[in-house]
N, C-alpha and C positions, 0 to 999 in steps of 0.2 A: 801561326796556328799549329796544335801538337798534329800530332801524325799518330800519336792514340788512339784507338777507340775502348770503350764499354760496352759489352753486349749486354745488354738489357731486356729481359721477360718483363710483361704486362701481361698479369692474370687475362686472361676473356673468359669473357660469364657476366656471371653475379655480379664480380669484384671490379668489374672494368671501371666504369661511370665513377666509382668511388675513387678509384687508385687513380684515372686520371685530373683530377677533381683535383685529388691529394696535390696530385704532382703542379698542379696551375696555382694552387696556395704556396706550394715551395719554389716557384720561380721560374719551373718548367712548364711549354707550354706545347701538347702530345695532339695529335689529329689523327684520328682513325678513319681510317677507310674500308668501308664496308669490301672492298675487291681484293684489298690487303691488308697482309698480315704483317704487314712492315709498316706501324704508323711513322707518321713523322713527330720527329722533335728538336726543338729549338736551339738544340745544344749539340756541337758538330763535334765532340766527344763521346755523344753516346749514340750506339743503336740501338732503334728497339725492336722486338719482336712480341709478336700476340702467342701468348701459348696457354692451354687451359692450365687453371690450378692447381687441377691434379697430375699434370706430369712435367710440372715447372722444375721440382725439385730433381728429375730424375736426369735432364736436361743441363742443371747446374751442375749436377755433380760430374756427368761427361762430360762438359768441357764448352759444350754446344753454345752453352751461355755464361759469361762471367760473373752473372748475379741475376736474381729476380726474385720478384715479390709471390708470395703463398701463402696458403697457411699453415700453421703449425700440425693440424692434422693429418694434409699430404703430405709432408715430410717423414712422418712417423708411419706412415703408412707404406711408404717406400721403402724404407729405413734407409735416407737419404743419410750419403757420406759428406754434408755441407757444411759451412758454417756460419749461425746466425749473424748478421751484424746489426739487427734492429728488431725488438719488438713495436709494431707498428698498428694501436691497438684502434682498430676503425673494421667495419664492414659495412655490408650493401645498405643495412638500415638506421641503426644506431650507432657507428664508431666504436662498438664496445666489442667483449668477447662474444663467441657462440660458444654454443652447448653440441655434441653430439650425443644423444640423448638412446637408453630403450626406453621403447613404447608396445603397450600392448592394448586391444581394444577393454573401455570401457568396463564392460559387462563379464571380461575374461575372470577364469580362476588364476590369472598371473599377477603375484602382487609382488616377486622379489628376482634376483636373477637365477636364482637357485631353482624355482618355479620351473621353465626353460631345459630346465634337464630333458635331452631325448628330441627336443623342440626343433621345428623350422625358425630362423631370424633371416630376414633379408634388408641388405646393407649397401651402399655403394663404398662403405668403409672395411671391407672384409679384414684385411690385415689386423685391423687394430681392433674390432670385433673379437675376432679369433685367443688376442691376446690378452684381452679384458676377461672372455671366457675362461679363459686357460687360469687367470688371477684368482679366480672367483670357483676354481675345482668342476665348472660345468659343461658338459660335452653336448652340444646340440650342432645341426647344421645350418653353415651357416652360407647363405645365397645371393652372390651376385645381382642388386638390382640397376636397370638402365635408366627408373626415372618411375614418377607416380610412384613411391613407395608407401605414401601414406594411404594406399586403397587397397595396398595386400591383404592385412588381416582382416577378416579369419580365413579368407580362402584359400589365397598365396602363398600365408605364413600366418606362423602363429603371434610373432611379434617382429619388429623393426629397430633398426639403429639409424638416427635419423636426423640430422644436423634443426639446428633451430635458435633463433633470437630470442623470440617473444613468446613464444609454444601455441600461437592462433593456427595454425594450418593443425595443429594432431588435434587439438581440442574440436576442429570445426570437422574433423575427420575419427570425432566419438575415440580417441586415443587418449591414455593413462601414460605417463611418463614413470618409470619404475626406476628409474637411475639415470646419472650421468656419464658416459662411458669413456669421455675427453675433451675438455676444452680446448679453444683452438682461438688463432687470434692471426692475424695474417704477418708474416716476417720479409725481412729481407734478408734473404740467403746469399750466401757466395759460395764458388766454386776455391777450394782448399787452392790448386796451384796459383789461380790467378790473383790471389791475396799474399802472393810471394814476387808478385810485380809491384814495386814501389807504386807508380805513377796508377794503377789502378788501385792500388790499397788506400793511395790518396782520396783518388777521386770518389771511392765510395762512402769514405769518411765524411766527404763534405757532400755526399747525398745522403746520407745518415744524418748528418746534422741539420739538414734544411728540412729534410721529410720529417723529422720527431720535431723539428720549430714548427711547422703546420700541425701538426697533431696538437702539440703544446698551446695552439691559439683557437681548437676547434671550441665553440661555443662560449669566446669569450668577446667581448667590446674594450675598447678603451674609451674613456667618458674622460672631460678637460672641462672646466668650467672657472668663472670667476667670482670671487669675492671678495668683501669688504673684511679689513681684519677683524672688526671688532663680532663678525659672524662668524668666523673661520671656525672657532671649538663646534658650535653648531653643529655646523656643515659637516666637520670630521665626526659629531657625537651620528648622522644620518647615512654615513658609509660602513659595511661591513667591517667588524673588532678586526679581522685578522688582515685587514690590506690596510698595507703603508704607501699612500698617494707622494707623489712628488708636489712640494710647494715650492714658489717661485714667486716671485716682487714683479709688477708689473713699474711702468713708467710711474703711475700716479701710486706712490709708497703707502700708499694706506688700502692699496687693493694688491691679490695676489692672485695669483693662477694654481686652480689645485687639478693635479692631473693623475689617473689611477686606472686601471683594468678591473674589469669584472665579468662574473658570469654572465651570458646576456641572459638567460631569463629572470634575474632579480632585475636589474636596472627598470624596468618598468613599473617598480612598486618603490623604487630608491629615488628616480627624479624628481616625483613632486615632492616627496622628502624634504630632497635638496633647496627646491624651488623654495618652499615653504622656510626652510632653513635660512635663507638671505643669495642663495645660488643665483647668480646670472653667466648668460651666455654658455648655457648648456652646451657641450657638441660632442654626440655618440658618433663614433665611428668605425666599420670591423677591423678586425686584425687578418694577418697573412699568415701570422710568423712569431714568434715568442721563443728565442734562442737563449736558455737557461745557462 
């Protein structure tokens, strides 16, 4: 056994339930415990620790921690001295990027950021607020929020900067989205010295590589099925133009094995296709992993 370790951040919040989710499709397998901050995990290389989002990146860049996962917003928000070694494009709800959004109510006379001039904004993103204004030539103040931010306007503040997927919580909270003020996508950072350690530069290459194989497999199947040659064109005319299946000769030479990945949400309008097609011995099965 090395005598190594990995200090490893694990987002808490939001991002937990996902990142360790992540981490159980790439091979690892993380156990949190509500009493501590120190989950376990299956791999006597790494340790992990729980630390929020937003001061993961601040963390790495100390030393405190070797690497861990955030997002791209609290690092810019830090202005973290780290370096990415994975865009890792997943969150709490969809796997895809967020928005950090201004918003301002409804009914307001604000329709641009210019608008704003002289204005209240309250933000848990203050940093990167501050520097979007500054882009954008407009001086307004801009306020620390600790949570519930979508119930400030108009009392609070005059508008909000305000992370979001899907934009349902500002819309059911009578809010106008007037711009995007930074995309964000959750990464894996490293600490500059400890990427001067071979045996960690290693090891986080081959968590980089397992973690983007689980991303690379999120909402996809593999589907294997059999047929008869003289249906084969068929069956390929009933799979998606752009995927190249594996074919293969079974024992009885006049039948073959055709094996391929796909989206899972087509596959349920593709099998009877198939079926229809001369297709036997269907078998859908998920994926872990898809190392490109």
């Amino acid at each position: 056994m090395s005598g190594n370790t990995l200090k490893l951040g694990i987002p808490k919040g939001s991002l937990e339930n996902a990142t360790v989710e992540l981490f159980r499709k790439a091979g690892f397998n993380i156990t949190v415990s509500s009493r501590s901050y120190f989950p376990a995990i299956d791999d006597p290389e790494i340790e992990c620790m729980l630390i929020r989002a937003q001061e993961m990146a601040r963390y790495v860049e100390d030393g405190v921690l070797d690497a861990g996962l955030t997002g791209k917003d609290w690092v810019e928000e830090n202005d973290a001295d780290v370096v990415t070694i994975a865009d890792l494009i997943y969150a709490k709800q969809s796997f895809g990027k967020v928005r950090w959004v201004l918003a301002a109510p409804e009914g307001s006379s604000f329709h641009t950021v210019k608008d704003l001039q002289g204005k209240v904004i309250a933000t848990e993103l203050v940093g990167a607020t501050k520097k979007y204004l500054a882009r954008h030539g407009v001086t307004a103040k801009v306020e620390f929020s600790w949570g519930a931010t979508e119930v400030k306007p108009p009392v609070l503040a005059d508008a909000i900067v305000e992370v979001t997927e899907t934009g349902s919580s500002l819309r059911a909270n009578k809010l106008r989205i007037l711009d995007t003020v930074l995309e964000s996508n959750t990464q894996l950072v490293a600490n500059k010295t400890s990427l001067t350690d071979d045996w960690k530069r290693r090891k986080l290459d081959d968590l980089k590589m397992l973690l983007e194989s689980a991303i690379n497999a999120l909402g996809k199947v593999g589907l294997i099925l059999n047929v008869h040659s003289k249906d084969l064109n068929a069956v390929l005319e009933a799979l998606p133009a752009l995927k190249k299946p594996t074919i293969s000769r079974l024992s009885d030479e006049e039948w073959l094995a055709v094996h391929t990945i796909l989206d899972e949400n087509t596959v349920r309008s593709i099998i009877p296709k198939l079926k229809q097609a001369g297709a036997q011995g269907i078998v859908e099965y998920p994926l872990n992993k898809i190392v490109m």
